[in-house]
BATOR-23482 format. One record per residue (C-alpha): z negated, x, y; chain. Coordinates in Angstrom, 3 decimals, decimal comma, padded with zeros to 6 digits, always signed. Layout:
! BATOR-23482
c3 / c1 / c2 / cadena
Z / X / Y / A .
...
This chain:
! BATOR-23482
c3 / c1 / c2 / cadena
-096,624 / +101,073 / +099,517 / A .
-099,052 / +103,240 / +097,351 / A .
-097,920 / +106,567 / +099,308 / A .
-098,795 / +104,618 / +102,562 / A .
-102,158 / +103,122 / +101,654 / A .
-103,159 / +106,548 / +100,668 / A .
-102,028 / +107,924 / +103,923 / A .
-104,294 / +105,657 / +105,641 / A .
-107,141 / +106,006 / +103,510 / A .
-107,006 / +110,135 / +103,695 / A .
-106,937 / +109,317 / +107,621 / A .
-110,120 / +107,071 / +107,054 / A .
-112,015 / +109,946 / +104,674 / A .
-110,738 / +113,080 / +106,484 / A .
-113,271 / +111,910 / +109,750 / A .
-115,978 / +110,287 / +107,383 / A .
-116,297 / +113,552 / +104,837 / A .
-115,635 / +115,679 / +107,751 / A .
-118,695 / +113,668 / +110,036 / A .
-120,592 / +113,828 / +107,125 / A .
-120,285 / +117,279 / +106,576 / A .
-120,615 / +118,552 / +110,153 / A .
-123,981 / +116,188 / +110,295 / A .
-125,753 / +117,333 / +107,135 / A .
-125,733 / +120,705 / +108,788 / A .
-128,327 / +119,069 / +111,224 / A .
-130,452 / +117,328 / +109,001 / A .
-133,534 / +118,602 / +107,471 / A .
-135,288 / +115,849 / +106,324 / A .
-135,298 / +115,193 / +102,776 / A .
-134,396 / +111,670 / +102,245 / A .
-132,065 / +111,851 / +105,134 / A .
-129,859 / +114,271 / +103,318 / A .
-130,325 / +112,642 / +099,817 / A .
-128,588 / +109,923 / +101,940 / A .
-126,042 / +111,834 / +103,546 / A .
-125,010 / +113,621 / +100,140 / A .
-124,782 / +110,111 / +098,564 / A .
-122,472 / +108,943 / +101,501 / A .
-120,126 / +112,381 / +100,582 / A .
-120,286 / +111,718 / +096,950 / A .
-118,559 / +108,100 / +097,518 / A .
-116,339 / +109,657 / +099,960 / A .
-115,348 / +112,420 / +097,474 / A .
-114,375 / +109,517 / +094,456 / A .
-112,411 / +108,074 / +097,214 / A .
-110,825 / +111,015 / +097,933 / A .
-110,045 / +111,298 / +093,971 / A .
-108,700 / +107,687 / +094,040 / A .
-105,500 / +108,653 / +096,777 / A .
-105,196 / +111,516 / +094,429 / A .
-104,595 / +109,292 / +091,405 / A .
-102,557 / +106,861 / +093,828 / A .
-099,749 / +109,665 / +095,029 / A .
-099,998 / +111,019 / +091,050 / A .
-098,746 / +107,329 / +090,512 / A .
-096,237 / +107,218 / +093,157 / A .
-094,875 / +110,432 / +093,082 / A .
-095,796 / +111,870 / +096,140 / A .
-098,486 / +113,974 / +094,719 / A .
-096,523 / +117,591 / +094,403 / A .
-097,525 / +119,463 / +091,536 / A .
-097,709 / +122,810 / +091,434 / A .
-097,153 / +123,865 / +087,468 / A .
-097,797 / +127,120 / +086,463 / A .
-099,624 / +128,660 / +083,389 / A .
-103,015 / +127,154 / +082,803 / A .
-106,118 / +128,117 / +080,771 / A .
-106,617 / +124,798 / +079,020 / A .
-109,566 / +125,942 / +076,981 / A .
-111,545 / +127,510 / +080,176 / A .
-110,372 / +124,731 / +082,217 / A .
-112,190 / +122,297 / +079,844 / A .
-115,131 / +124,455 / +079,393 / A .
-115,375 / +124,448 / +083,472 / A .
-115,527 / +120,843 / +083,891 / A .
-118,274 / +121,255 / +081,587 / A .
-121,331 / +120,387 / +084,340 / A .
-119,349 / +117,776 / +086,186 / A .
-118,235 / +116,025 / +082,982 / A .
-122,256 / +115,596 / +081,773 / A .
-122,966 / +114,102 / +085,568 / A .
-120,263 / +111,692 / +085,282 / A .
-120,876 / +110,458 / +081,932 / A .
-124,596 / +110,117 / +082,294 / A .
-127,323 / +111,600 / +079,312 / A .
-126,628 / +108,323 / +077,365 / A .
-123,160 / +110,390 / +075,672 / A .
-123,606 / +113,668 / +074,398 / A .
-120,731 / +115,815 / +074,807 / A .
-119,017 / +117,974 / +071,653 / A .
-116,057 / +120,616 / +072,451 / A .
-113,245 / +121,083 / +070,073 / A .
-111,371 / +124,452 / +071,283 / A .
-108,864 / +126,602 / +069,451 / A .
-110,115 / +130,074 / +068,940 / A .
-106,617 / +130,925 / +069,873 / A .
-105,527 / +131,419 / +073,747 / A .
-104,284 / +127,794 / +074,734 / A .
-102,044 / +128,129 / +078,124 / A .
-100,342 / +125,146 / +078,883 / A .
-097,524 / +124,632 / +082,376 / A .
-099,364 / +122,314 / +084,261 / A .
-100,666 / +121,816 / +087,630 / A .
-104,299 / +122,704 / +087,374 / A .
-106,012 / +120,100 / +089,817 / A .
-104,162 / +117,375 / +088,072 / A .
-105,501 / +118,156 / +084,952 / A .
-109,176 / +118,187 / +085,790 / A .
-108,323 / +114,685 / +087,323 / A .
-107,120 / +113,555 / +084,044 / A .
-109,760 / +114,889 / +081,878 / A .
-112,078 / +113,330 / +084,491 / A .
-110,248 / +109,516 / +084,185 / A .
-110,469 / +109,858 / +080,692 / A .
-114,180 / +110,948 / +080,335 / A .
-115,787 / +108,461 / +082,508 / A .
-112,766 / +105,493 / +080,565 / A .
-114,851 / +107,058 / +077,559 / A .
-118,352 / +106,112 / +079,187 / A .
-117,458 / +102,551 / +079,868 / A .
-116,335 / +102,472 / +076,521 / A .
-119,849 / +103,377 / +075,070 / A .
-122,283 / +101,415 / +077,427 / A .
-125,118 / +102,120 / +074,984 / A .
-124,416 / +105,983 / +074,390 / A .
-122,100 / +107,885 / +072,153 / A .
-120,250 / +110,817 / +071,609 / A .
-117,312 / +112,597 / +073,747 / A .
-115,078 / +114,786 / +072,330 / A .
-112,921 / +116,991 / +074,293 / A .
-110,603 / +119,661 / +072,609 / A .
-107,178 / +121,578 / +072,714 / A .
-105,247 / +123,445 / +069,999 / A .
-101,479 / +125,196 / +069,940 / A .
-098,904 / +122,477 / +068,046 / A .
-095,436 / +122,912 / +066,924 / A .
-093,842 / +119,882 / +067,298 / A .
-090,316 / +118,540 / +065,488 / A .
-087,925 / +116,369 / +067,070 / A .
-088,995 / +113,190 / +066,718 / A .
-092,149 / +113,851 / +065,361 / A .
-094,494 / +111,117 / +064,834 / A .
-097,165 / +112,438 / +067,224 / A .
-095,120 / +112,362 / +070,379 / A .
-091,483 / +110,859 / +069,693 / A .
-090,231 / +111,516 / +073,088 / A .
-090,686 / +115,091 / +073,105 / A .
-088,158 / +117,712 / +072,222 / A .
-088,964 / +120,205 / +069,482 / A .
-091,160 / +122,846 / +070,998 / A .
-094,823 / +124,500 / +071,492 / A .
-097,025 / +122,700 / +072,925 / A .
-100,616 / +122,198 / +074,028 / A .
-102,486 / +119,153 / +072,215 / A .
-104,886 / +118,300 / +074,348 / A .
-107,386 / +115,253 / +073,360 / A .
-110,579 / +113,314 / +074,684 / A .
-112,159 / +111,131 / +071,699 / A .
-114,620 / +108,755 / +072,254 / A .
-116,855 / +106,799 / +069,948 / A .
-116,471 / +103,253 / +071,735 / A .
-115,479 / +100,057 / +071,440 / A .
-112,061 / +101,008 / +070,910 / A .
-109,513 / +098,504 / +071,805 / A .
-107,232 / +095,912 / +070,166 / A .
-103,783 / +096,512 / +069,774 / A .
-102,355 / +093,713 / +072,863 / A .
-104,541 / +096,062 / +074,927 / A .
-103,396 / +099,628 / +073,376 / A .
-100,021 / +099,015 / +074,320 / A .
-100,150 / +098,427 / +077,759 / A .
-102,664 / +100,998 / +079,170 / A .
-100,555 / +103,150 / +080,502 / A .
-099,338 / +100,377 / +083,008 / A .
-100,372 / +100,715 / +086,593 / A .
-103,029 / +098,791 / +088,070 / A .
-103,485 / +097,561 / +084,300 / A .
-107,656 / +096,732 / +083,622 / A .
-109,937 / +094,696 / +080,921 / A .
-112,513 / +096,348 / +083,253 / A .
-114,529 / +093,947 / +085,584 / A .
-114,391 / +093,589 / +089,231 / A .
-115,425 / +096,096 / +091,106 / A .
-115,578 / +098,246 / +088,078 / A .
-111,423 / +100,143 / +087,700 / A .
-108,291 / +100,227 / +089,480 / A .
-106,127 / +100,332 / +086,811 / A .
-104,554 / +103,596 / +087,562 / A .
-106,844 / +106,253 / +085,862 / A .
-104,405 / +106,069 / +082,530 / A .
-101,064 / +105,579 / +084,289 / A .
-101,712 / +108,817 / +086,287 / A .
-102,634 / +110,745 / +083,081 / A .
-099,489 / +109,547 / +081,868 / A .
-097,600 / +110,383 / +084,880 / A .
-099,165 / +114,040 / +085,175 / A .
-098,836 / +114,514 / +081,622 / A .
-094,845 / +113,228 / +081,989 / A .
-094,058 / +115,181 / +085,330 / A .
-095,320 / +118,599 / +083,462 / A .
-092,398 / +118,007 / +080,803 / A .
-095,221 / +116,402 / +078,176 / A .
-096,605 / +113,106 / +077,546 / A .
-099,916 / +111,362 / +076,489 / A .
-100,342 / +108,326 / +073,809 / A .
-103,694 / +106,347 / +072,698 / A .
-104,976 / +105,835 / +069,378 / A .
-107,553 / +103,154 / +068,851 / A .
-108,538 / +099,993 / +066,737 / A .
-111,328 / +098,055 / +067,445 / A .
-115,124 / +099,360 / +067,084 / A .
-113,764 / +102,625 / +066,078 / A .
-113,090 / +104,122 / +069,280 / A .
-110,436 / +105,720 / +071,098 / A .
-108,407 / +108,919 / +071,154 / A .
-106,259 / +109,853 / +074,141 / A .
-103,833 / +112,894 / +073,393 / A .
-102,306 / +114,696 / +076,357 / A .
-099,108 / +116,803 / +075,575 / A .
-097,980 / +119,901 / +076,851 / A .
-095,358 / +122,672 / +077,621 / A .
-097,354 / +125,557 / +076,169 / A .
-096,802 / +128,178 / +078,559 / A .
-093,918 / +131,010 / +077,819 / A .
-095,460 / +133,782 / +079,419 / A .
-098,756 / +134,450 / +077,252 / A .
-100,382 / +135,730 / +080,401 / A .
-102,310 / +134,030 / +083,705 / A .
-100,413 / +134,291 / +086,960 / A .
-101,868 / +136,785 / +089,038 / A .
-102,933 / +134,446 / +091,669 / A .
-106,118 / +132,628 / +090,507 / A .
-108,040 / +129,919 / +092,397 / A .
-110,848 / +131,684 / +094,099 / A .
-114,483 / +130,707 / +093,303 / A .
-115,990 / +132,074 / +096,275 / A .
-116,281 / +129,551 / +099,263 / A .
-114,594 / +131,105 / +102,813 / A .
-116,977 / +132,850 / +105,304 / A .
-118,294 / +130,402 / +107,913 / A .
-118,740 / +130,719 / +110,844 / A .
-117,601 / +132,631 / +112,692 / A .
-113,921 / +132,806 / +111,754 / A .
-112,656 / +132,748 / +116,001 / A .
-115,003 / +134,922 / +116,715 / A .
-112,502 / +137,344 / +118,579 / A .
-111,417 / +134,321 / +121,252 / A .
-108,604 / +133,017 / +119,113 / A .
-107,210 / +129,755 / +119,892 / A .
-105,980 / +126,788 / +118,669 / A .
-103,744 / +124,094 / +119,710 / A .
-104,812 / +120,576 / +117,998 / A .
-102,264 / +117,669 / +118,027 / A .
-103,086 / +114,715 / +115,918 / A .
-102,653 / +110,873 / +117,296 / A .
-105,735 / +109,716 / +115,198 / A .
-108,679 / +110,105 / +117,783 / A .
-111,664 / +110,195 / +114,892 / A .
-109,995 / +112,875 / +112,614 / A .
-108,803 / +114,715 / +116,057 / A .
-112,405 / +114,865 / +116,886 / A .
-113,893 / +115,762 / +113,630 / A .
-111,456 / +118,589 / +112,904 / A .
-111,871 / +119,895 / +116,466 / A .
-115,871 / +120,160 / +115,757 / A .
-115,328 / +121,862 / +112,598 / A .
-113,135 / +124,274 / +114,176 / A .
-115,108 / +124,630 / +116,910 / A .
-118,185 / +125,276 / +114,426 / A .
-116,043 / +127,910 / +112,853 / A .
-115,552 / +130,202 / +116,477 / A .
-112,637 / +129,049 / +117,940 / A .
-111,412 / +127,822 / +121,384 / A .
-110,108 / +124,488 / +120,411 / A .
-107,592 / +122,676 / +122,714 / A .
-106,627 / +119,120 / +121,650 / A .
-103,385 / +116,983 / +122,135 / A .
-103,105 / +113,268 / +120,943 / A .
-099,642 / +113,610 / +120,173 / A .
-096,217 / +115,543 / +120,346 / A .
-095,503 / +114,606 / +123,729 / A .
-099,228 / +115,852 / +125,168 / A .
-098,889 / +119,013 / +123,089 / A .
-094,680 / +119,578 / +124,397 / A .
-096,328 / +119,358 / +127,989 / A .
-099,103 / +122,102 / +127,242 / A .
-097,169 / +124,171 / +125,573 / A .
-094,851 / +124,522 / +129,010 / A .
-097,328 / +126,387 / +131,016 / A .
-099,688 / +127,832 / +128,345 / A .
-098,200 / +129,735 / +124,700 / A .
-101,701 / +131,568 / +124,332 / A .
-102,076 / +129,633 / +121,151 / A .
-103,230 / +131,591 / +118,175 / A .
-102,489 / +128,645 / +115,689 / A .
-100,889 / +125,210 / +116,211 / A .
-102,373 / +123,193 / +114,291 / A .
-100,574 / +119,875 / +113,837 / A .
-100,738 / +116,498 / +112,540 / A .
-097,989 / +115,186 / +110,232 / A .
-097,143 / +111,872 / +110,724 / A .
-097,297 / +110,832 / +114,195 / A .
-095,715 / +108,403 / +116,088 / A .
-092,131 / +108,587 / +118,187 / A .
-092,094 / +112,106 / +116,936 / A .
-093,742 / +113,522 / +113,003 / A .
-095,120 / +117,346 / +112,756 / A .
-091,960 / +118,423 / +111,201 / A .
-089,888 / +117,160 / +114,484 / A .
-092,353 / +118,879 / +116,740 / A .
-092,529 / +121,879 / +115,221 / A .
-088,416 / +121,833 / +115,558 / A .
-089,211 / +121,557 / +119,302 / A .
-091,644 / +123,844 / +119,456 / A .
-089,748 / +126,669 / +117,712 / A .
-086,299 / +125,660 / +119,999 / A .
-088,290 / +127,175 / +123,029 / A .
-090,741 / +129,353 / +121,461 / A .
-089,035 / +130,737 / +118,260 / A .
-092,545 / +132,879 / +117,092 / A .
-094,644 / +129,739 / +117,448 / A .
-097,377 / +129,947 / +115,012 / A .
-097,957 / +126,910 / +112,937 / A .
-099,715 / +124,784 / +110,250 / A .
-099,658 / +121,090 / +109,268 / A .
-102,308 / +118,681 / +108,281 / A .
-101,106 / +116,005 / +106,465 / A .
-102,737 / +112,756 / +104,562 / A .
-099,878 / +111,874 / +102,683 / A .
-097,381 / +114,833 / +100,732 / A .
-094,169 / +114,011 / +102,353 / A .
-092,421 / +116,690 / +100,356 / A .
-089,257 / +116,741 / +101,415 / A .
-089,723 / +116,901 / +104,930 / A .
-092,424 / +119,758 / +104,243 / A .
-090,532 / +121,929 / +101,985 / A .
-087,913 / +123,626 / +104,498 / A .
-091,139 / +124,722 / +106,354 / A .
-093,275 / +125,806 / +103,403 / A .
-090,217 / +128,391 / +102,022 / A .
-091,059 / +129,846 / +105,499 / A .
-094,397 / +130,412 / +105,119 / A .
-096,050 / +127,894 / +107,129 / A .
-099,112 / +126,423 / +105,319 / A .
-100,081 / +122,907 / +104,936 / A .
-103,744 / +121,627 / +104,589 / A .
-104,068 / +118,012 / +102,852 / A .
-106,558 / +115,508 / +103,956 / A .
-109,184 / +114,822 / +103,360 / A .
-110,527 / +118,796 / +103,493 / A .
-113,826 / +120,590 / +103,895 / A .
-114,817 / +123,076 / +106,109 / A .
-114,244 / +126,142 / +103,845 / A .
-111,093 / +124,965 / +102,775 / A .
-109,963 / +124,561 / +106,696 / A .
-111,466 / +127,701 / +107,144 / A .
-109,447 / +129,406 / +104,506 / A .
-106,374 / +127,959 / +105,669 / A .
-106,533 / +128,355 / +108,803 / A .
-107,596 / +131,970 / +108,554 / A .
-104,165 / +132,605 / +106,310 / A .
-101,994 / +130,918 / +108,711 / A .
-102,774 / +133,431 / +111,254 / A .
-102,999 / +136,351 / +108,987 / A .
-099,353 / +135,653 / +108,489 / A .
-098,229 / +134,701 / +112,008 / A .
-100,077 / +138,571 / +112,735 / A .
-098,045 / +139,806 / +109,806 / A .
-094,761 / +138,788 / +110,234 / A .
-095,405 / +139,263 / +114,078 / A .
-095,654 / +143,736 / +112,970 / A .
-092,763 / +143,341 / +110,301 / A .
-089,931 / +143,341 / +113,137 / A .
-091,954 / +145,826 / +115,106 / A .
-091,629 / +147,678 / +111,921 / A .
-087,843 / +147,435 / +111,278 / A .
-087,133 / +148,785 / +115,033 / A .
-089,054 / +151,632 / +114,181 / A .
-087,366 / +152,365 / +111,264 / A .
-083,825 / +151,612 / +112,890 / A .
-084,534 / +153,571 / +115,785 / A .
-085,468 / +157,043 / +113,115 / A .
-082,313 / +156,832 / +111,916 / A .
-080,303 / +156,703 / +115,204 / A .
């Protein structure tokens, strides 16, 4: 149920962040784009919220490699004072020593997010935040995290000075959909998907509080084996726009949903290239008979009578060098994975237009690459005979 709502929703929030993003382009005026940004911003926290949801559920796949825990804290320094507001002040906590934890980066900023802004409710008229990591040795069966084997790990905590919370309430936070928070005002999942994350990274997370003397949430983690960052780091600078087609490339669209067809066809359009659209496999099938000019196929996951994965089995049965790429609002992971160990990137919804960009721009770099490889091993064949 929770992997399906959230497929929906990212449906719903791929053509309103998308709309919104292609629009504020066009605007000028000053409190139309105050507007506009607003609109995004509540977009983007719903956009977090499916994130917590597939965390939850599973569906979310993690990608755990070695993480920076103490520049990954440090970097969530400016969002972390917007969310909480200048009522809390903010105090860091960080080993002097290197603290590299295996973890999947984005869910870790999501966590320490939950558990800042839990903090802020916590301390409607101000406090402090404390946010911190050191390098533990734990025993088996130690009395800070029971569950865990004995190992080194990455302590990583966010203390507030709250309200704190009685014991009836302690006990059950990590529930889902769980709340003593209002209507309106929590889902109940922020804590159960720091749990999860925390769980699904071979750690765990546990609460200390007591009534008007706050709370302390610990997170728990594999420190990482390899003292070292892996070579690939998450790039800072935003992809060139437009114009990305600007050498006539095109791109075959197939996605049933008619407002995200036409709001990823406008950014793509935006970004240079010849866009032609399909509302589903059996539109695209018929194209695809008389015209293989495609650069890209670009191609909706789920889908009615036949998903992304089932077209693109189609598609490669008569045209085995198809180029292709899925969009998907909901991580079906084992249906994805055969195509991922062949190289074909996946995009998740809801996206920007950099981050289409980007992928996009990849997927043909490697259709173009692995299109000279063979053209390469002839060459080399044909020098030896």
């Amino acid at each position: 149920m929770t992997g399906g709502v959230a497929h929906d929703f990212n449906n719903l929030l791929a053509a309103i962040m998308g709309s919104l993003e292609m629009l504020q382009k066009h605007i000028t005026a000053p409190q139309q784009l105050r507007l506009i940004t607003t609109a995004r911003k509540a977009a983007e926290r719903g956009a977090q919220l499916t994130t917590q949801m597939l965390a939850f559920s599973r569906h979310k796949e993690m990608v755990v490699r070695p993480v920076d825990t103490n520049a990954t804290i440090r970097g969530l320094d400016n969002l972390l004072r917007q969310s909480i507001g200048q009522a809390v002040s903010v105090d860091y906590r960080i080993d002097g020593e290197a603290c590299l934890a295996m973890a999947d980066q984005t869910q870790l900023e999501v966590a320490l997010l939950n558990l800042a802004v839990n903090a802020r409710d916590a301390m409607p008229d101000g406090g402090t935040l404390t946010l911190g990591c050191r390098r533990i040795r734990l025993a088996a069966n130690s009395a800070a995290a029971p569950s865990l084997p004995a190992g080194a790990y990455i302590e990583i905590f966010v203390q507030d000075t709250g309200s704190g919370m009685p014991e009836s309430v302690r006990l059950r936070v990590f529930e889902p959909f769980f709340t003593t928070k209002g209507p309106g005002k929590g889902t109940g999942l922020g804590l159960s998907m720091v749990f999860g994350f925390a769980t699904m990274s071979g750690g765990t997370a546990s609460v200390e509080s007591a009534p008007d003397t706050g709370t302390t949430v610990r997170i728990f983690l594999p420190e990482a084996i390899a003292q070292t960052l892996p070579a690939e780091q998450r790039s800072t600078e935003q992809p060139g726009l437009p114009q990305d087609g600007q050498n006539g490339q095109r791109i075959l669209l197939v996605d049933d949903d008619t407002d995200v067809r036409a709001t990823i066809h406008a950014m793509l359009e935006d970004l240079g290239y010849e866009v032609v659209v399909a509302d589903g496999a059996a539109a695209a099938l018929a194209r695809l008979e008389t015209d293989r000019t495609f650069d890209l196929l670009v191609m909706d996951f789920a889908m009615p009578d036949m998903n992304g994965s089932q077209l693109a089995d189609a598609v490669r049965a008569q045209w085995p060098e198809a180029p292709l790429m899925f969009v998907t609002g909901y991580a079906e992971n084992d249906a994805l994975l055969p195509w991922r160990t062949q190289g074909v990137m996946t995009l998740s919804k809801p996206f920007n237009q950099p981050e289409l960009a980007d992928t996009v721009r990849q997927a043909i770099e490697r259709q173009t690459a692995s299109r000279a490889q063979p053209n390469a091993a002839n060459n080399s064949s044909s020098a030896f005979n």
